[in-house]
TORBAVEX-517340 format. One record per residue: residue number from 1; chain; x, y, z of N, C-alpha, C, CB in turn. Coordinates in Angstrom, 3 decimals, always signed. Glycine has a CB too. Layout:
<nodes>
node resi NUM chain A n.u X n.v Y n.w Z ca.u X ca.v Y ca.w Z c.u X c.v Y c.w Z cb.u X cb.v Y cb.w Z
...
</nodes>
This chain:
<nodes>
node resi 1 chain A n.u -7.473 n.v +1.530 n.w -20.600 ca.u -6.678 ca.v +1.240 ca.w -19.423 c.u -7.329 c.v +1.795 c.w -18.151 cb.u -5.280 cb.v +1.812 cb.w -19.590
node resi 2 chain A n.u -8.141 n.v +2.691 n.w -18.086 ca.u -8.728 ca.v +3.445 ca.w -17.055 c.u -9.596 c.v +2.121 c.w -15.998 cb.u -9.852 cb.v +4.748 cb.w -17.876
node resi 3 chain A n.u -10.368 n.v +1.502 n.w -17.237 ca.u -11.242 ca.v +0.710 ca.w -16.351 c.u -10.371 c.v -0.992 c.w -16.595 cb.u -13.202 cb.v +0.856 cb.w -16.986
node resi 4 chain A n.u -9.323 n.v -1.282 n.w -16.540 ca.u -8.810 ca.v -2.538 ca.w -16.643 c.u -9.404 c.v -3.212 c.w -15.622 cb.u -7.410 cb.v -2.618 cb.w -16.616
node resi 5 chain A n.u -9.758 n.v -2.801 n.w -13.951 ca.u -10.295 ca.v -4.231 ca.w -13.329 c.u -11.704 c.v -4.592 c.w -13.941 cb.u -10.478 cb.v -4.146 cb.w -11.584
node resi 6 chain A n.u -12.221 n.v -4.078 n.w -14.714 ca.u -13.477 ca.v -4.625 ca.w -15.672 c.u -13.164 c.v -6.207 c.w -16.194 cb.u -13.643 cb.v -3.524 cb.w -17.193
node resi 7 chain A n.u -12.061 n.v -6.078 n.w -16.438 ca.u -11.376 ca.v -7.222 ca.w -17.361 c.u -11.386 c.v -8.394 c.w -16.159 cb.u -9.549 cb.v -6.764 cb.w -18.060
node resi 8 chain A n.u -11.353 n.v -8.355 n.w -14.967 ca.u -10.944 ca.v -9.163 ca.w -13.861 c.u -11.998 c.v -9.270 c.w -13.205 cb.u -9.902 cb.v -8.729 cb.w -13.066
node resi 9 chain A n.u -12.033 n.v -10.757 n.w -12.030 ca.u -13.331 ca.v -10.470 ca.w -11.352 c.u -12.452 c.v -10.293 c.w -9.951 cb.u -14.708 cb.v -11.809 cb.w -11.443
node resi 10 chain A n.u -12.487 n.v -9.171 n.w -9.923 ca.u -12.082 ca.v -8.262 ca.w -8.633 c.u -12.967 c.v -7.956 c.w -7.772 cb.u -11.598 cb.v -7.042 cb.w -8.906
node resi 11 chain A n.u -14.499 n.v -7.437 n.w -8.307 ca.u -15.144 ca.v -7.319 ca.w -7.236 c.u -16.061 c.v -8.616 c.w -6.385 cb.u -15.883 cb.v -6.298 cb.w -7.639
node resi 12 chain A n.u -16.306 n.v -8.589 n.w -5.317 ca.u -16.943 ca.v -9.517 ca.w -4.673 c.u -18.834 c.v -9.288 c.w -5.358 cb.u -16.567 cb.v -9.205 cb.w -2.830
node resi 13 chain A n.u -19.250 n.v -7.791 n.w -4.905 ca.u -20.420 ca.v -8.072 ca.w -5.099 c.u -20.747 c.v -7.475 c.w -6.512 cb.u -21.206 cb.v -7.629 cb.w -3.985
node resi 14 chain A n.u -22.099 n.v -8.262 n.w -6.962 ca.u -22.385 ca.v -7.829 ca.w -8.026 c.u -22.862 c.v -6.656 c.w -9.049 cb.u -22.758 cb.v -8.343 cb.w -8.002
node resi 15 chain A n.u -23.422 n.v -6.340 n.w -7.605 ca.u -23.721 ca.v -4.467 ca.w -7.940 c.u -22.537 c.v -3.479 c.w -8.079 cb.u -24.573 cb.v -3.681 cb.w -6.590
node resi 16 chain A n.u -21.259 n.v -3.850 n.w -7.358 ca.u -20.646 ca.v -2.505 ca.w -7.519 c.u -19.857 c.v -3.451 c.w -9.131 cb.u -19.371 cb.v -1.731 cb.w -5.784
node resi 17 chain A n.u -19.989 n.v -3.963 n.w -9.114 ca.u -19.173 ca.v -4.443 ca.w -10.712 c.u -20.298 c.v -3.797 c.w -11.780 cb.u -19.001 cb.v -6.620 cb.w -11.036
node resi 18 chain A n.u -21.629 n.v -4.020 n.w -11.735 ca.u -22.921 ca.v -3.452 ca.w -12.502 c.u -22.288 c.v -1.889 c.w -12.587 cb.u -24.668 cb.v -3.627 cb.w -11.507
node resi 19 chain A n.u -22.430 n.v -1.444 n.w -11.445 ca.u -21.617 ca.v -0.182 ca.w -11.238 c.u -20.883 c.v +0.534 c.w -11.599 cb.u -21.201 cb.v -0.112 cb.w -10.727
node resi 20 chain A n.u -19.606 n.v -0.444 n.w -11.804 ca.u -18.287 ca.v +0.183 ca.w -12.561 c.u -18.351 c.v -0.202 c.w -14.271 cb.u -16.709 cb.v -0.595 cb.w -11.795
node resi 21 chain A n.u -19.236 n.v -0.639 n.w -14.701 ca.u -19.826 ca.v -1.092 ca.w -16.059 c.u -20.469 c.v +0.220 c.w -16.851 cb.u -21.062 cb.v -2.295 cb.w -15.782
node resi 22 chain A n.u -21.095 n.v +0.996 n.w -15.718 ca.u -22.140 ca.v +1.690 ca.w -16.205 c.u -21.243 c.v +3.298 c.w -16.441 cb.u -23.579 cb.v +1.613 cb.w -15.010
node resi 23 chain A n.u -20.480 n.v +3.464 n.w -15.350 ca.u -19.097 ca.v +4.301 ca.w -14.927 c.u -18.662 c.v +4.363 c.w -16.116 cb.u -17.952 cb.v +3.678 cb.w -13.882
node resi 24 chain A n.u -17.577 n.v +3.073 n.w -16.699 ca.u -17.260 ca.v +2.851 ca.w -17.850 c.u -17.820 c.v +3.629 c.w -18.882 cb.u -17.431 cb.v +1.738 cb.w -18.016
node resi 25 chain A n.u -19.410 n.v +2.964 n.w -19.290 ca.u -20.142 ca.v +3.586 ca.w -20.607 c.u -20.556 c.v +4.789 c.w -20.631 cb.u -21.250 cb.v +2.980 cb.w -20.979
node resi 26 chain A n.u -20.616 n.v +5.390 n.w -19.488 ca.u -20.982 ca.v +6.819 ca.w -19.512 c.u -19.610 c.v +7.472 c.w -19.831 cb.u -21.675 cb.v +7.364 cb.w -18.073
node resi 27 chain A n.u -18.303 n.v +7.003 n.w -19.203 ca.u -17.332 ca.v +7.740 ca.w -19.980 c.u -17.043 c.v +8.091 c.w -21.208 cb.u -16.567 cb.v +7.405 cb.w -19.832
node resi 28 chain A n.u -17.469 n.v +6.942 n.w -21.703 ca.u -16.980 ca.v +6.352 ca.w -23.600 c.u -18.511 c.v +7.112 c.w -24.179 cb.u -16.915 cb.v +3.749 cb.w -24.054
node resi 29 chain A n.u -19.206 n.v +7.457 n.w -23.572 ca.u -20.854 ca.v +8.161 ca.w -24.608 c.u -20.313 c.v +9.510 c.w -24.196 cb.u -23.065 cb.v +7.762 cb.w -23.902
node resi 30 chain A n.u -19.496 n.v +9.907 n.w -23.381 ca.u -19.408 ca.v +11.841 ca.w -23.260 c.u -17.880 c.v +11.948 c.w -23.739 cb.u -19.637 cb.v +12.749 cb.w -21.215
node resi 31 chain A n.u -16.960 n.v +11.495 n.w -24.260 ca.u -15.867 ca.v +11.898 ca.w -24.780 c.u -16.396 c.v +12.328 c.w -25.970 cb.u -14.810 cb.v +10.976 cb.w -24.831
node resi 32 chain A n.u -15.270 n.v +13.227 n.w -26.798 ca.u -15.516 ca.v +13.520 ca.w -28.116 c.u -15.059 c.v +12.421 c.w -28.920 cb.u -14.923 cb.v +14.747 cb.w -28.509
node resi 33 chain A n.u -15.628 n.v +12.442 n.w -29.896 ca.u -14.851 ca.v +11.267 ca.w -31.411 c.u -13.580 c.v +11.692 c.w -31.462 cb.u -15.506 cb.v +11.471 cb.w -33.307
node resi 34 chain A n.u -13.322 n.v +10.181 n.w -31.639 ca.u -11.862 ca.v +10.606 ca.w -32.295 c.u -11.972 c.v +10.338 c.w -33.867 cb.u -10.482 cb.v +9.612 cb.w -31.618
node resi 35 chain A n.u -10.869 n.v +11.093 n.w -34.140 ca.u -11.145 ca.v +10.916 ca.w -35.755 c.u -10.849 c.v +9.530 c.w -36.380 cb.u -10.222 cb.v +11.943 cb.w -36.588
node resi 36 chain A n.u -11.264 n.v +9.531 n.w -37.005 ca.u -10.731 ca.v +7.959 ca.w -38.199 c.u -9.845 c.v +8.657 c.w -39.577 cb.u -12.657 cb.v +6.878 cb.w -39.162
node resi 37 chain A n.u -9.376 n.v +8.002 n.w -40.114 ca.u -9.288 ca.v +8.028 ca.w -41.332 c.u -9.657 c.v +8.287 c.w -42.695 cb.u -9.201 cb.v +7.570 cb.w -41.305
node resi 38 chain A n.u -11.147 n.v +7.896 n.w -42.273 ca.u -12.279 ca.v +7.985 ca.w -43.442 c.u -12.371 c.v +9.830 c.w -43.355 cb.u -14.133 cb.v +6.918 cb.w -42.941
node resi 39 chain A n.u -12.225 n.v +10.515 n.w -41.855 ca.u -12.865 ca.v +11.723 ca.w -41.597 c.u -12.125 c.v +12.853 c.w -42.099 cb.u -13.104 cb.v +11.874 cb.w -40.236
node resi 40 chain A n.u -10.426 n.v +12.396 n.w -42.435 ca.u -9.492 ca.v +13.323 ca.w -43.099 c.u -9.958 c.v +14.093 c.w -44.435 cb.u -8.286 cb.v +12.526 cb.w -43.424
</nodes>
């Protein structure tokens, strides 16, 4: 939910959308795991 205008084309130019892409994946590569199921 953090990055939902990803989902939309909200931005005009193409770089700051490249931008908020990259924003995105750097969030999701520095959180910790969450556990699964398998990990119980």
């Amino acid at each position: 939910m953090l990055y939902r205008r990803l989902v939309r084309g909200y931005e005009a130019l193409l770089y700051r959308s490249e931008a908020m892409i990259h924003v995105a994946m750097i969030d999701l590569m520095t959180r910790e795991p969450t556990p699964t199921w398998g990990d119980a």
